[in-house]
C-alpha positions as MATLAB code, in Angstrom:
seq = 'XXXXXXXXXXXXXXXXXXXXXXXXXXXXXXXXXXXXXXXXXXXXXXXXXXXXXXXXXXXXXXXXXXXXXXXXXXXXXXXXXXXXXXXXXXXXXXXXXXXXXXXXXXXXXXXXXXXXXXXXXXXXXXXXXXXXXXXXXXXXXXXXXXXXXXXXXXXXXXXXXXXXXXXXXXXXXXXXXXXXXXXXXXXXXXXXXXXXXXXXXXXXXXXXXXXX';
ca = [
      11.083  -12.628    4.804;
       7.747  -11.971    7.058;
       8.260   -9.375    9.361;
       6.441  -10.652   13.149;
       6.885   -7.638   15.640;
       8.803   -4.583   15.885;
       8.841   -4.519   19.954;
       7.247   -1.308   19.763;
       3.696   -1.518   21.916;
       1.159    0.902   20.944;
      -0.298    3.135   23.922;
      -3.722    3.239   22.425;
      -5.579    0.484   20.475;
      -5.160    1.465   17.060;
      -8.819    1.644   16.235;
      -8.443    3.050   12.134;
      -5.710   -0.033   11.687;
      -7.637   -2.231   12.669;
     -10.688   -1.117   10.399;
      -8.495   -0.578    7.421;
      -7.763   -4.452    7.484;
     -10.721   -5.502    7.905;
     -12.227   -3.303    5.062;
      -9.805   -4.628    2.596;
     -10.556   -8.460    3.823;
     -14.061   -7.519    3.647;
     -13.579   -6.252    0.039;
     -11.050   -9.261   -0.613;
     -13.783  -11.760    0.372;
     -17.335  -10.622   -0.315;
     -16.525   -8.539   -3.421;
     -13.857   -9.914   -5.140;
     -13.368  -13.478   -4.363;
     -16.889  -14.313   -5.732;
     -16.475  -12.744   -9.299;
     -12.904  -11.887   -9.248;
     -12.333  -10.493  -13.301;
     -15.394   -8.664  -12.665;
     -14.913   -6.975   -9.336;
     -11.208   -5.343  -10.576;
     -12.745   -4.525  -13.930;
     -15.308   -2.199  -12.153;
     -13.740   -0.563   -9.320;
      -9.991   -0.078  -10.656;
      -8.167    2.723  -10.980;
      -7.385    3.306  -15.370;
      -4.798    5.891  -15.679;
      -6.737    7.233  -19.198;
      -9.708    8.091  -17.377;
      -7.499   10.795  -16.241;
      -6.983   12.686  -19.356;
     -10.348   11.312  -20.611;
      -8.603    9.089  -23.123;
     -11.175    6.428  -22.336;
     -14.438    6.288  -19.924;
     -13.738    3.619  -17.435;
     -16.644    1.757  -15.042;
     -16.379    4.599  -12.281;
     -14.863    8.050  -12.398;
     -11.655    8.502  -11.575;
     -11.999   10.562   -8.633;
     -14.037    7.423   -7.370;
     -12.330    4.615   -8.698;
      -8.462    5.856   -6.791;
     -10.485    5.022   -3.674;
     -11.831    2.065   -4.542;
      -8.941    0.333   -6.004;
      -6.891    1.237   -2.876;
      -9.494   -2.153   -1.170;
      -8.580   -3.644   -4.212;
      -5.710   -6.901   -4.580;
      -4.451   -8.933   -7.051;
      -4.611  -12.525   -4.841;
      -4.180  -13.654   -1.534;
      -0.291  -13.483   -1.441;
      -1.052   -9.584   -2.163;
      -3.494   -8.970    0.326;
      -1.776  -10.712    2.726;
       1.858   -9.326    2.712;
      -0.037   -5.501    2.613;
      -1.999   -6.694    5.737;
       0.797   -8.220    7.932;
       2.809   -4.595    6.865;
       0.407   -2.613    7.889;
      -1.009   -4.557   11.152;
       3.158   -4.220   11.955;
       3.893   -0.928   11.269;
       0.377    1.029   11.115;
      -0.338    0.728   14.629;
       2.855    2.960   15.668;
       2.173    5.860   13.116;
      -1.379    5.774   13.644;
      -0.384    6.004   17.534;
       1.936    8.987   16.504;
      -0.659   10.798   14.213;
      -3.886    9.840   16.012;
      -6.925    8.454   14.925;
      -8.054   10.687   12.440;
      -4.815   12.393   10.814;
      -3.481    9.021   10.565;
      -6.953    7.792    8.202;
      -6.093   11.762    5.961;
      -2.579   10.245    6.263;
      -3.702    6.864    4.875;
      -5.429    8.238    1.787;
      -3.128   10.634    0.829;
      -0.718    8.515    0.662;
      -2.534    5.987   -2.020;
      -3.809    8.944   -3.777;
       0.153   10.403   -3.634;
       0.739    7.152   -5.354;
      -1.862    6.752   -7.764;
      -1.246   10.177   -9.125;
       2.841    9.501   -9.757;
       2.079    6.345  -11.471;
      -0.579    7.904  -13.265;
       2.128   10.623  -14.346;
       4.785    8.176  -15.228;
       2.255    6.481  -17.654;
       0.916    8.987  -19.176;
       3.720   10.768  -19.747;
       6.300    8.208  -20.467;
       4.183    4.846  -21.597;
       1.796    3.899  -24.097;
      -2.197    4.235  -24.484;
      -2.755    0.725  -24.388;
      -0.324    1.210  -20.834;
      -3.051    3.709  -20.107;
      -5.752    1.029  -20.117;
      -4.098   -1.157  -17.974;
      -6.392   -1.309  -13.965;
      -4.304   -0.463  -11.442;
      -4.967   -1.627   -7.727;
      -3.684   -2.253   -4.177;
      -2.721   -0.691   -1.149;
       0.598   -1.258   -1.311;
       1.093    2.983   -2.269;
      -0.641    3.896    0.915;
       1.365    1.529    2.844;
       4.386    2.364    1.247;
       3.743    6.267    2.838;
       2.564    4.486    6.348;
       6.102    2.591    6.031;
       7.983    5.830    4.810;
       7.001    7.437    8.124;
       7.612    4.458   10.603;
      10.990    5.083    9.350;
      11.260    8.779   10.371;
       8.988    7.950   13.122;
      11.030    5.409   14.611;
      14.593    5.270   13.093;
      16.200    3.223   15.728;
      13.716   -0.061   16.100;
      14.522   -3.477   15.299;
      11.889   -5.710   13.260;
      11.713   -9.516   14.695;
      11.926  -11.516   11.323;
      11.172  -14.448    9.728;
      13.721  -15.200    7.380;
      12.081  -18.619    5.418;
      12.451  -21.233    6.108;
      14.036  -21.736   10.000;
      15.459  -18.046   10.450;
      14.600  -15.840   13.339;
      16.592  -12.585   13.395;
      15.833   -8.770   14.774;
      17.329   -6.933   12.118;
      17.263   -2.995   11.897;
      14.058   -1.409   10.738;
      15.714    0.595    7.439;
      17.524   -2.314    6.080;
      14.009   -4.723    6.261;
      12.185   -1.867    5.328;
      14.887   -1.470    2.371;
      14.975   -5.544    1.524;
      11.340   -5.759    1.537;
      11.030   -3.589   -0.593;
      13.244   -4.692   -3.308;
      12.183   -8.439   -2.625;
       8.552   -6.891   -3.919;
       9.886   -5.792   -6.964;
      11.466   -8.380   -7.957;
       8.468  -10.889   -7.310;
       5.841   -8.177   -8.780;
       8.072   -8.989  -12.124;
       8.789  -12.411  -12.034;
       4.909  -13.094  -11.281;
       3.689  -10.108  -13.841;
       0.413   -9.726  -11.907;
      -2.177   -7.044  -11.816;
      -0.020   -3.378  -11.189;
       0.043   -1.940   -7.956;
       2.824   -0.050   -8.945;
       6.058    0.227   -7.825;
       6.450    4.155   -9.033;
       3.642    4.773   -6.841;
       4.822    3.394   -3.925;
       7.850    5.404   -4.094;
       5.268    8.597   -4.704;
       3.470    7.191   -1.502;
       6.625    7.105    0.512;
       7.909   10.350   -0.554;
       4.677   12.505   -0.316;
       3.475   11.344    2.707;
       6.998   10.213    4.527;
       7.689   14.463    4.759;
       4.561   14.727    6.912;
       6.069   12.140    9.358;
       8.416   15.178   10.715;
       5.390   16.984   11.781;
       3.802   14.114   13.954;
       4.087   13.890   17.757;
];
């Protein structure tokens, strides 16, 4: 299911999008690509640097930012881009330039602290060690205020492999999301957790009230 449009045209070019995908393909492809184990080894995200259970590569109040350019293979980076070249350009037209980037970050750092909660709290210390990494929890917060934003669009979809439908935007929001959970298991890549997405949404999808 690959979202293509939501009809909704944008009344200023979306500037901060636009560089936000092209950092992370930057990342994706000049940092990563070349020494892959290496590059998410040192610029990850580990939940026990935190609570200084271990000493990871960078600190942690570096390494939330860094993982957030951070993905687990090209199926990863590419669903997070097509969601957020979709969807981004209509909040960041709401918000504006600049509240839309604070927006943006506070939404993966939203996420990265509930899943760091949820596993310190709840999981093990060898769960602790585990890199985290991805967009997907500051996306999750762009996509939790599209949906406030704009309650009533339609998303034209791709429905693999010959379907073409405009469906309402809370039910593909809704389906997309548990499609992504379901693949993140059956795959068992590299985390960008699904906790954190939700903390993304929640945190930043309250500030979505206060656009406009």
């Amino acid at each position: 299911m690959l979202p293509l449009s939501d009809g909704i045209r944008a009344r200023r070019f979306p500037v901060v999008n636009v560089l936000l995908i092209v950092a992370n393909f930057a990342v994706f492809l000049l940092y990563e690509l070349p020494h892959f184990n290496a590059a998410v080894y040192h610029a990850s995200f580990y939940p026990c640097t935190v609570d200084n259970a271990c000493r990871g590569p960078e600190p942690w109040g570096v390494s939330w930012i860094t993982a957030m350019f951070l993905h687990g293979g090209w199926d990863h980076i590419l669903g997070n881009m097509v969601f957020l070249a979709i969807f981004g350009k209509n909040v960041e037209d709401a918000y504006g330039p600049l509240r839309y980037l604070v927006f943006y970050f506070a939404g993966g750092f939203a996420a990265m602290l509930t899943q760091t909660a949820m596993t310190l709290l709840f999981s093990t210390a060898a769960a602790a060690r585990v890199p985290e990494l991805g967009a997907s929890g500051a996306i999750a917060a762009v996509l939790g205020a599209y949906f406030l934003l704009y309650p009533s669009s339609r998303v034209r979809t791709w429905i693999f492999p010959v379907f073409f439908v405009s469906i309402p935007a809370w039910i593909f929001l809704a389906a997309a999301g548990r499609r992504s959970a379901i693949c993140r298991r059956a795959r068992g890549a590299v985390p960008a957790p699904r906790r954190g997405h939700y903390g993304g949404a929640g945190a930043e999808s309250r500030a979505a009230g206060q656009a406009g």
